[in-house]
MARGU-136002 format. One line per 3 residues: for each residue x, y negated, z negated of C-alpha. Coordinates in Angstrom, 2 decimals. Each point is the difference from the previous one (the first is absolute). Example, Ala and Ser with C-alpha at 12.3 -4.5 7.8 and 13.67 -1.06 7.14 Angstrom:
12.30:4.50:-7.80 ~ 1.37:-3.44:0.66
***
This chain:
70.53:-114.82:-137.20 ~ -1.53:3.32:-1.49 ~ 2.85:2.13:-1.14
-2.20:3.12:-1.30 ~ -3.87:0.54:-0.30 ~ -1.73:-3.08:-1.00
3.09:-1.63:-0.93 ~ 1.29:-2.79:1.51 ~ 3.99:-1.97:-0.56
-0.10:-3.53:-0.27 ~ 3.62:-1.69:0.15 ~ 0.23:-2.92:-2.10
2.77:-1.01:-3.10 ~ -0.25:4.36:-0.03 ~ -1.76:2.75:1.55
-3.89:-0.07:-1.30 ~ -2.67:2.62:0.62 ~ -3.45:-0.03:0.18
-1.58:3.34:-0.44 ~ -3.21:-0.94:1.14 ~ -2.30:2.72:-1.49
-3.00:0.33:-2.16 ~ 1.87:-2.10:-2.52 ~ 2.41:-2.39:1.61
3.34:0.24:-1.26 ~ 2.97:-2.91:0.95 ~ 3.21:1.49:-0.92
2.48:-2.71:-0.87 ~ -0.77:-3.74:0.48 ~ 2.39:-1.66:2.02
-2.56:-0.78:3.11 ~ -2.87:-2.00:-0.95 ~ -2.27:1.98:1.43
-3.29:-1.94:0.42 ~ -2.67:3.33:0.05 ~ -1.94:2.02:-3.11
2.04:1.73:-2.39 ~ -1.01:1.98:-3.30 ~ 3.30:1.21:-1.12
3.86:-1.15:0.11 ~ 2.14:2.20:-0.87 ~ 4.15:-1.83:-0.45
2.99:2.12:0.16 ~ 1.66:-2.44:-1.70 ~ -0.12:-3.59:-1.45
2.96:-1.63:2.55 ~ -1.48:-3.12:1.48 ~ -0.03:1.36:3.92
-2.45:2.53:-1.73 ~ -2.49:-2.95:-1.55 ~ 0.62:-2.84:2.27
-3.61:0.03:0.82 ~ -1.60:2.22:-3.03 ~ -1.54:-3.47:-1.09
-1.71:-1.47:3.30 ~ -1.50:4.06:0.60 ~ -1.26:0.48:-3.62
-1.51:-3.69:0.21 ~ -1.87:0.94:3.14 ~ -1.15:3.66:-1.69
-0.37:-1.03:-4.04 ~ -1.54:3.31:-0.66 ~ 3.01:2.26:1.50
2.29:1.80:-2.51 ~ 3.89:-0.07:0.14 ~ 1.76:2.94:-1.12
3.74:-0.56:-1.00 ~ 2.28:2.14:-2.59 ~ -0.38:-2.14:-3.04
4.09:0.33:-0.28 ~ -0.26:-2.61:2.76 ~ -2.34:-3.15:-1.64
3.46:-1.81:-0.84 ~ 1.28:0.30:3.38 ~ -3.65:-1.30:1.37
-0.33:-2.96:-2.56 ~ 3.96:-0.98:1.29 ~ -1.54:0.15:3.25
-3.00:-2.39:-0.86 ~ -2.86:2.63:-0.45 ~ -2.30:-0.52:-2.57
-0.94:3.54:-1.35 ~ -3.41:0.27:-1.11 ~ -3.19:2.15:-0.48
0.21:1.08:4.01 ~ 3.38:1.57:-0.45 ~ 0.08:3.81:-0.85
2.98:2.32:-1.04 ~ 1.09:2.31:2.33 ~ 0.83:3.38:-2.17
1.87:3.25:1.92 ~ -2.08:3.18:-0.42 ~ -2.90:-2.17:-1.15
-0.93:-2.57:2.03 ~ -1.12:1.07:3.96 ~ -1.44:-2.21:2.57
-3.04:1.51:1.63 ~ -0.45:-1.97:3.37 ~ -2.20:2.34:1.31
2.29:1.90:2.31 ~ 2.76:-0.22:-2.04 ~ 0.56:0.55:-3.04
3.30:-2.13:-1.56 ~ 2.29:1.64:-2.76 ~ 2.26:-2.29:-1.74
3.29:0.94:0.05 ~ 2.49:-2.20:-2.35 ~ 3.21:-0.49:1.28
1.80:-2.35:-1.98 ~ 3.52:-1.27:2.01 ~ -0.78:-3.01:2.47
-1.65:-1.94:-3.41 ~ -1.09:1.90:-2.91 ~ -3.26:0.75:0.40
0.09:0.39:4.07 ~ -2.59:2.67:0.94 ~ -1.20:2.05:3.05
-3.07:0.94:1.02 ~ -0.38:4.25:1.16 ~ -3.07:1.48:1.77
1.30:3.80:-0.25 ~ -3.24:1.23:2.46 ~ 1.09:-2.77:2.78
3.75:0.81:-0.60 ~ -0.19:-3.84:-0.26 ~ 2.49:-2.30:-2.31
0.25:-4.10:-0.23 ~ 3.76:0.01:-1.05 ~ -0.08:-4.05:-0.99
3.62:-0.72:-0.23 ~ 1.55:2.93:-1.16 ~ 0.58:1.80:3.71
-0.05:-1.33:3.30 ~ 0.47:1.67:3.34 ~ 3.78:-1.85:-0.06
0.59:0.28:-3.43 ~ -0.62:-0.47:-3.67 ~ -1.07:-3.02:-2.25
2.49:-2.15:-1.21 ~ 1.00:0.31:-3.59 ~ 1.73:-3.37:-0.49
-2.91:-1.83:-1.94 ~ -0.31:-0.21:-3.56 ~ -2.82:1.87:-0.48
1.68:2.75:2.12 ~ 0.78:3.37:-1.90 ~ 3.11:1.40:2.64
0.90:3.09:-1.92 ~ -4.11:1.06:1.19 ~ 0.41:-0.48:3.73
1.29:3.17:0.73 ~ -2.37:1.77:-2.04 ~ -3.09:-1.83:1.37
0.97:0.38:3.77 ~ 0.83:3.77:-0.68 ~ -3.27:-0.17:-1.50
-2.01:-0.87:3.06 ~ 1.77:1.36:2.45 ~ -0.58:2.99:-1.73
-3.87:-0.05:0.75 ~ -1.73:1.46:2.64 ~ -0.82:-3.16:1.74
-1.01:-0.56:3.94 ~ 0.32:-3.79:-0.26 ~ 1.50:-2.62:-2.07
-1.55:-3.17:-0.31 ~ 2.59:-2.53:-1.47 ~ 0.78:-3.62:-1.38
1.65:-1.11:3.10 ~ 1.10:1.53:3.81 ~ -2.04:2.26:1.69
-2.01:3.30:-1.07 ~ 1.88:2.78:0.55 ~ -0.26:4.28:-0.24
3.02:0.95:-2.75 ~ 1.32:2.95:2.45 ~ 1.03:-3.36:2.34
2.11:-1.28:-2.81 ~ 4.21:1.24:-0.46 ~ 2.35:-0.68:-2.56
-2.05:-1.38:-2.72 ~ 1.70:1.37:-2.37 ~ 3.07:-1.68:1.29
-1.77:-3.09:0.23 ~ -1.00:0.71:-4.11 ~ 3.48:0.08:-0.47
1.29:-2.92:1.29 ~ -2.93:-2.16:-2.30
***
């Protein structure tokens, strides 16, 4: 289903987005999807993120995968083997340039500790992962959670001047649709 220009939503273990571009970009792993890919960028190392990193980076050995390097314990726990294809993922240093977009990583360290977002500022465009959702926030139950953070990182993005939000799980979604996140902040 195409959710935005030249970006499609696959449904799998989570949401997982194909910007198909001049560089082809797979946000999130948890479809196998079965077409080209040069980059995949991870919000963060839970398993319903890299269920199918493997089987995609087999089929496309030359693709890069860009991950925040505070997540390679979380990805080996998960059965990833981290090697010369992975990348760190930097904020104010390392952007994405798809072609028409152009990706700014945004670290927002709550759901696990090195959970990112990805933030076109031109498109008004953000890929939340599991830090916001159209219902809610991420959980912050998991051992590699940082709770004190949530409310900081949600206030964070909700705070940008974004059109749509792209995230982990549930359906895209325009921020102005969304009530009582704060409240729902609160209650994590």
């Amino acid at each position: 289903m195409e959710v935005a220009e030249k970006i499609k939503l696959f449904q799998g273990e989570c949401n997982t987005y194909l910007i198909d571009d001049e560089v082809k970009v797979l946000v999130d792993a948890g479809f196998d999807y079965q077409g080209k890919v040069d980059i995949i960028l991870i919000t963060h190392g839970h398993e319903d993120h890299v269920k199918f990193l493997k089987p995609i980076m087999e089929r496309n050995p030359k693709c890069s995968v860009f991950i925040s390097i505070k997540e390679v314990e979380l990805l080996t726990s998960n059965g990833v083997k981290v090697d010369a294809n992975f990348k760190g993922l930097y904020e104010g240093k390392t952007v994405i340039d798809t072609g028409l977009y152009k990706l700014e990583v945004i670290e927002v360290p709550a759901h696990t500790r090195g959970s990112v977002a990805f933030f076109d500022p031109s498109k008004k465009l953000l890929f939340s992962g599991d830090t916001i959702f159209k219902d809610g926030v991420g959980r912050t139950d998991f051992p590699e959670s940082i709770p004190d953070f949530m409310n900081t990182a949600v206030t964070m993005l909700m705070g940008l001047d974004v059109d749509i939000i792209l995230p982990g799980h549930g359906e895209p979604f325009n921020p102005n649709e969304v009530e009582g996140m704060e409240d729902a902040v609160k209650q994590k």
